[in-house]
Every structure is written in structure tokens, then in C-alpha cells.
N, C-alpha and C positions, 0 to 999 in steps of 0.2 A: 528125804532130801531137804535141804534148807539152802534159802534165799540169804546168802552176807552185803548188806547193805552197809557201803562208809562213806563217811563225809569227810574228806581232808586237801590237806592244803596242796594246791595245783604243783607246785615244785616237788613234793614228791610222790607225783605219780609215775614217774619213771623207778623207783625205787621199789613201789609198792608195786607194779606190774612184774620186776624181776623176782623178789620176793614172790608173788604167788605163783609162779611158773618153776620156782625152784620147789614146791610144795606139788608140784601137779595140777595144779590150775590151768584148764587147756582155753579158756576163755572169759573174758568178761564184757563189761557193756560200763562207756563212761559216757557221762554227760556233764556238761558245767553248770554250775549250779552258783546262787548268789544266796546268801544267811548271813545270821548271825547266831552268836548265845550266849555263852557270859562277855567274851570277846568285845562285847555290842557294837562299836563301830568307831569312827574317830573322826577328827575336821579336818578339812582341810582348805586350803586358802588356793582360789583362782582366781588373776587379774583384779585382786583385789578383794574380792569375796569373799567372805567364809561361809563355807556350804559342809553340811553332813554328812559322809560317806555312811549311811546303816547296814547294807547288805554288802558283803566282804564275799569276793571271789573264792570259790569252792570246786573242788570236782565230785563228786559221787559217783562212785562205782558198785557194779553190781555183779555179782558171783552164785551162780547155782552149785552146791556139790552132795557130794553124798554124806549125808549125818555124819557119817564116823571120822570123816576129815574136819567138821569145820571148826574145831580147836585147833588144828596147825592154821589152817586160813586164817583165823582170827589172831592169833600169835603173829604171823606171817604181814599182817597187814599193821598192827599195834607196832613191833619193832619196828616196820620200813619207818611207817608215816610219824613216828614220835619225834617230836624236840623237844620236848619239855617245857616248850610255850602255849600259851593261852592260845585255843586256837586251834589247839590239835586237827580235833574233828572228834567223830562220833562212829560208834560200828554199830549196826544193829543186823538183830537175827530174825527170820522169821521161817516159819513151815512151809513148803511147797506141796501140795498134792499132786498135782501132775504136771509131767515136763513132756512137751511132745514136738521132735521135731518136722519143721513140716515136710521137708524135699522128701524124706523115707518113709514118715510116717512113725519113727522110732518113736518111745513113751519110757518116762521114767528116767532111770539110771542110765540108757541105750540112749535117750536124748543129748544127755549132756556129755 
């Protein structure tokens, strides 16, 4: 099993949700998230001000599946979320050892 962790930009996460659900993605887990990276950030002017914005509005989602899918997820997730602006976001991979649901007790593959 592996963990797909991405970082991308909040407008499309409706795109990226239907995209992994056309792949068989029966669930994921988002939260809002504030970064930057090369992007870095930009000013902007309040009531006179000029003040910093550095951390730029993110979503981060996160996906458990079975190894042998997570090239269409990653596919899956690169097509929705790209514009081909700075900015994108970021996908990362990483190994899961054990998945265990709690209400059944399922483990593994039967978790997710």
C-alpha cells in the first residue's frame, strides 16, 4: 500500500476529487494547508499598507491505495490539478505498513 500525498491549489479540488473517483478512489482526507516554494508569495496593499502575503492558500489531500494503482492516482491527480502555472503544487509518495480500520477491525487492503 502507499500513502499519495499532494499539495495543490484549492480551486481544483473539485476536479481532482472527480478525477480520483474515476480511477477508483473510494476515499480521501483534505485539509487546508498555507506554503509556499518557488511561488514564494507576493504584496499586497491594505488601507494603505503594504504588507507580505508568504504563505499562499493550499489544499493537501491524502489517499491510501494499493501499489499497483498508484501510477493512475498520480496521473489522475497531475492531470486534474495542472495549469501550467507556478504553483501547481507538489505529489508525494510514501509506504504504508499497515492500514486498519477501526469499526471492523479490517487491516490492510480490507481497510481501505
Amino acid at each position: 500500500m502507499k500513502k499519495v500525498e499532494a499539495i495543490i491549489k484549492p480551486f481544483k479540488l473539485d476536479e481532482v476529487k472527480e478525477a480520483l473517483h474515476e480511477v477508483g478512489v473510494s476515499g480521501i482526507t483534505v485539509t487546508e494547508a498555507k506554503g509556499f516554494g518557488r511561488q514564494k508569495g507576493h504584496t499586497e496593499l491594505y488601507r494603505g499598507a503594504e504588507y507580505v502575503v508568504d504563505f499562499l492558500p493550499k489544499v493537501k489531500l491524502e489517499v491510501v491505495v494499493p501499489s499497483e494503482t498508484v501510477d493512475r492516482v498520480i496521473e489522475a491527480i497531475t492531470n486534474a490539478a495542472q495549469t501550467g502555472r507556478i504553483g501547481d503544487g507538489k505529489i508525494f509518495v510514501s509506504p504504508i505498513e499497515t492500514a486498519i480500520r477501526i469499526r471492523t477491525g479490517e487491516q490492510n487492503a480490507d481497510a481501505i
